[in-house]
ROVOFI-947846 format. One record per residue (C-alpha): residue in one letter; x, y, z. Coordinates in pm, whole numbers, padded with zeros to 5 digits, always signed. Layout:
! residues N
AXYZ
...
! end
This chain:
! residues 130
X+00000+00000+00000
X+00292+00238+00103
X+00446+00169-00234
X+00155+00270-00404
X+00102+00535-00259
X+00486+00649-00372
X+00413+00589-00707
X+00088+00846-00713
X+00280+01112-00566
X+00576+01111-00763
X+00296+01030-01080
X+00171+01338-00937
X+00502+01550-00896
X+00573+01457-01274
X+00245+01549-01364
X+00281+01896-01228
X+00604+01961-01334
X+00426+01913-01696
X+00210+02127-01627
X+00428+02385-01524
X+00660+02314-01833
X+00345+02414-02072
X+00261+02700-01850
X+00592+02855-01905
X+00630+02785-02233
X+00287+02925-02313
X+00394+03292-02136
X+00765+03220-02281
X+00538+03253-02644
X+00255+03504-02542
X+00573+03743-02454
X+00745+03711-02741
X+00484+03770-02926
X+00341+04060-02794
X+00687+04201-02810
X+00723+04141-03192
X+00749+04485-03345
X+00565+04585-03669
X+00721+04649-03975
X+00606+04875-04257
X+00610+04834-04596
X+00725+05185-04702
X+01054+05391-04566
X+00833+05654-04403
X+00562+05655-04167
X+00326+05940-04000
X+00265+05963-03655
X-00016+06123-03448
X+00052+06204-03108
X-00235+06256-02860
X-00096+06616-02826
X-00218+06622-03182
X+00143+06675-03340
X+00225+06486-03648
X+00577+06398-03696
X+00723+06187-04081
X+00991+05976-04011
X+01140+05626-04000
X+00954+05436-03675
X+01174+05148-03525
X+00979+04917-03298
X+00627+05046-03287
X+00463+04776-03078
X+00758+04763-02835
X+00842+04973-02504
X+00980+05236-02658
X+00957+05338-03038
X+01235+05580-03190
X+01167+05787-03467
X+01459+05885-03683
X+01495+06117-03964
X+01226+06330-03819
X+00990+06612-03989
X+00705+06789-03933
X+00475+07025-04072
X+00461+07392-04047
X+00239+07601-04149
X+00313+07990-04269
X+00141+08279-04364
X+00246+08522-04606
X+00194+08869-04409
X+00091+09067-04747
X-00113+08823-04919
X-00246+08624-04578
X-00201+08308-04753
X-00094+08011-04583
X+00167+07768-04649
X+00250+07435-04544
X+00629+07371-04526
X+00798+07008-04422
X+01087+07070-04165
X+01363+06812-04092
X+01385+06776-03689
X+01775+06827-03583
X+01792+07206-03645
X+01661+07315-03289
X+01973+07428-03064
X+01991+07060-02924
X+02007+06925-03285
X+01831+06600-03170
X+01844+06302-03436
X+01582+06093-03334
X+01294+06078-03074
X+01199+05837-02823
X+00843+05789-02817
X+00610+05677-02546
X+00384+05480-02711
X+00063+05518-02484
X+00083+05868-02650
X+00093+05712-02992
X-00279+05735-03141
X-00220+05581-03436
X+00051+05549-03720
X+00025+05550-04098
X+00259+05460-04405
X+00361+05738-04582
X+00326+05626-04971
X+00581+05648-05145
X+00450+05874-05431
X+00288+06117-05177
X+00362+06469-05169
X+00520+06418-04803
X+00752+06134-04987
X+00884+06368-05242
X+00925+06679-04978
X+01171+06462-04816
X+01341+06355-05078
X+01370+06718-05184
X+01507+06760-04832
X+01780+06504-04842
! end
């Protein structure tokens, strides 16, 4: 009886540690996964920032802890003083007096984010740019 009883509980132990082995495998799987960053099909991308700033650049682990944007722009918009028309002029990021080159997003700030197609008017505003 004794020895039987042995045999369930280290039946059982092995049974647990099974379980446990799939558990950890499972989260081992779920993580990686969730950490997988997204990749775009086009160089550019346009992000919207709950601040409502839009920023053009190359985005590097969207779907991760923390996102960098490189090769920066935004939009600005001026107004010709005589004529009151307004115009909307890309400007490359880097040119402020702390010249950054790239920007570390938070992404619970990140609304959403957009290719930029390669035949848009952003795309060739760049590419003017470079």
């Amino acid at each position: 009886m004794n020895k039987q009883r042995g045999i369930a509980v280290v039946q059982l132990i092995w049974i647990i540690a099974g379980v446990a082995v799939i558990v950890a495998a499972a989260l081992h799987m779920f993580a990686e996964f969730r950490s997988a960053s997204i990749v775009f099909p086009t160089p550019y991308q346009a992000v919207l920032l709950s601040n409502g700033s839009v920023y053009f650049g190359r985005l590097q682990g969207y779907g991760d802890r923390d996102p960098i944007l490189t090769e920066v722009y935004y939009i600005v918009t001026q107004t010709n003083p005589e004529t009151k028309q307004s115009n909307n002029v890309l400007v490359k990021r880097g040119k402020e007096l702390h010249e950054p080159d790239r920007m570390y997003l938070n992404p619970q700030l990140i609304l959403f984010v957009e290719p930029v197609g390669v035949s848009s008017k952003v795309a060739q505003l760049i590419a003017q740019a470079k």
